[in-house]
N, C-alpha and C positions, 0 to 999 in steps of 0.2 A: 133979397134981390135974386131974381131967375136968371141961371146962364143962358146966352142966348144957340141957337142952332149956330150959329158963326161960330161959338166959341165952342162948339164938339168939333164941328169940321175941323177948326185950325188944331185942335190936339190931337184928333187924327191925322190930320196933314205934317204935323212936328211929330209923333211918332215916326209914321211911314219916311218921311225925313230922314229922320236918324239913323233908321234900320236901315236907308241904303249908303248911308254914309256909313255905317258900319262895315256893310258887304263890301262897297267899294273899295275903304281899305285894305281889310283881309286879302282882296283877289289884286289887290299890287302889293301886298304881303310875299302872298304865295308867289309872285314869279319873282320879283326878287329874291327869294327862298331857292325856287328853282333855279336861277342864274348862278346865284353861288354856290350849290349842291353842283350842276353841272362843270361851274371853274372850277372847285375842288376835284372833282372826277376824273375833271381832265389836267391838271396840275398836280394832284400828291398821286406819286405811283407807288398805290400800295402794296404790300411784297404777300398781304395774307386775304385768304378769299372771306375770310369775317367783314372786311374793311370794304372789301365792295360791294359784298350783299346787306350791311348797315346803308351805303350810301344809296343803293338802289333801291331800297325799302324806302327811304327818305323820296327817293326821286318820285315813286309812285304814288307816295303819299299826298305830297306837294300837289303831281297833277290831281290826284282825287279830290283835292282840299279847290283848287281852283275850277274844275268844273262842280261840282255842286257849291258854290258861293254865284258861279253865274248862271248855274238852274236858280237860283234862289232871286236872283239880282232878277233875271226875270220874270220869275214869280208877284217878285215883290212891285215889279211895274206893273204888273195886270191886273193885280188887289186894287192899284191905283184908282181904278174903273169901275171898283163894287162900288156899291149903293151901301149907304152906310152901314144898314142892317146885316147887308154880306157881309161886309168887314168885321163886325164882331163877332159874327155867327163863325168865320174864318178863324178868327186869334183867338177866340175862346177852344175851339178844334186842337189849333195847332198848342195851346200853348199844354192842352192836355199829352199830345203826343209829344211833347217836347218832352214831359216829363217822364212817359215809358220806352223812350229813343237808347234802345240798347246797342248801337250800332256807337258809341261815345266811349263805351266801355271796349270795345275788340279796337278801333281805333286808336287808342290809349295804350292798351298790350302790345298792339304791332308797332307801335312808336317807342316804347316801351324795349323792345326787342331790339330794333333797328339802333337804337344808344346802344346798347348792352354789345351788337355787334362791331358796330363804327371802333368802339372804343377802347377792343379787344386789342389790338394789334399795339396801342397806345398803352398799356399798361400790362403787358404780357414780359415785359422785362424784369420785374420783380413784383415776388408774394405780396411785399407791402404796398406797394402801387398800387398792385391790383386790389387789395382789400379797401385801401384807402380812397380809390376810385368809384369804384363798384357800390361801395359804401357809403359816399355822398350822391351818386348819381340815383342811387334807390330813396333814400334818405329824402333829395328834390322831388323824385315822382310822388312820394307819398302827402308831402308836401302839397304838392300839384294836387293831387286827385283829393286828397281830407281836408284841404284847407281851400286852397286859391278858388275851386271848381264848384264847391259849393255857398262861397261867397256872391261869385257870379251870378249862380243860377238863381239867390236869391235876389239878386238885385234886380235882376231880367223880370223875374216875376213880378219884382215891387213894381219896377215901370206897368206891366203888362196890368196888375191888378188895379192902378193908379190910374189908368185908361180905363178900364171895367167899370170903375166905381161910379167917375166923372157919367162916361153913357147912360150907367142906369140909372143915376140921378136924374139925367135930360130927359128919358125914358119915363122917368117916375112924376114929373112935372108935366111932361107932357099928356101923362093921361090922366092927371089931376083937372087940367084943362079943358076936354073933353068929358 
């Protein structure tokens, strides 16, 4: 049994779906993020300038994180409008550059840093705080970056490649037909 063109569309359309109910999320992530970055800022008066350049690294982050989620969000509205063939010729593109996106890794160090400084002021009262601090906070990035990040990324791809396969199946039928 032949899938029909309905049934590429609608997996395209439940992809594209998902991906802005993704964004969506993230970008009421982010200001919620920024609403409590901003309460803290303006409620803990911290006494060392570590504590507000951690927080302001955060603050900028925040906005960085939410304007590119709503470049994306509108991106992702005007894929909406390719013709199918754009659409794949598009995610096949992006999902290559997703994967030479060196911009994930200096984002990472600067968040990276921005903990390291927040956290200074917090664990500057004693040696073993701070080793003990310092030491589970590196302990979770590494965590983050070797473990959680490259789960992700494989799962992204498995959607992405799961999409792939289905079109060129449609693709391959289609010019069986012809």
């Amino acid at each position: 049994m032949q899938p029909s063109l309905s049934g590429f569309n609608e997996a395209v359309r439940s992809f594209q779906s998902a991906q802005r109910r993704n964004i969506l999320l993230l970008i009421l992530l982010s200001v919620i993020c920024l609403a409590a970055m901003v309460w803290v800022m303006v409620d803990y008066q911290s006494a060392l300038w570590t504590t507000r350049a951690g927080e302001l690294i955060f603050l900028v982050m925040g906005l960085y994180l939410f304007y590119t989620k709503m470049n994306q969000l509108r991106k992702n509205n005007r894929e909406e409008w390719l013709s199918a063939r754009d659409f794949l010729d598009n995610l096949m593109e992006n999902s290559k550059n997703e994967a030479k996106n060196r911009t994930r890794v200096l984002i990472f160090i600067v968040l990276a840093v921005a903990f390291f400084l927040y956290l200074y002021e917090m664990l500057a009262g004693s040696r073993l705080k701070m080793m003990a601090g310092y030491g589970s906070l590196t302990l979770f990035l590494l965590l983050v970056w070797f473990v959680y990040r490259p789960v992700m990324m494989r799962r992204q791809q498995k959607k992405i490649r799961n999409l792939l396969t289905k079109i060129d199946n449609l693709k391959n039928q289609a010019d069986e037909k012809n």
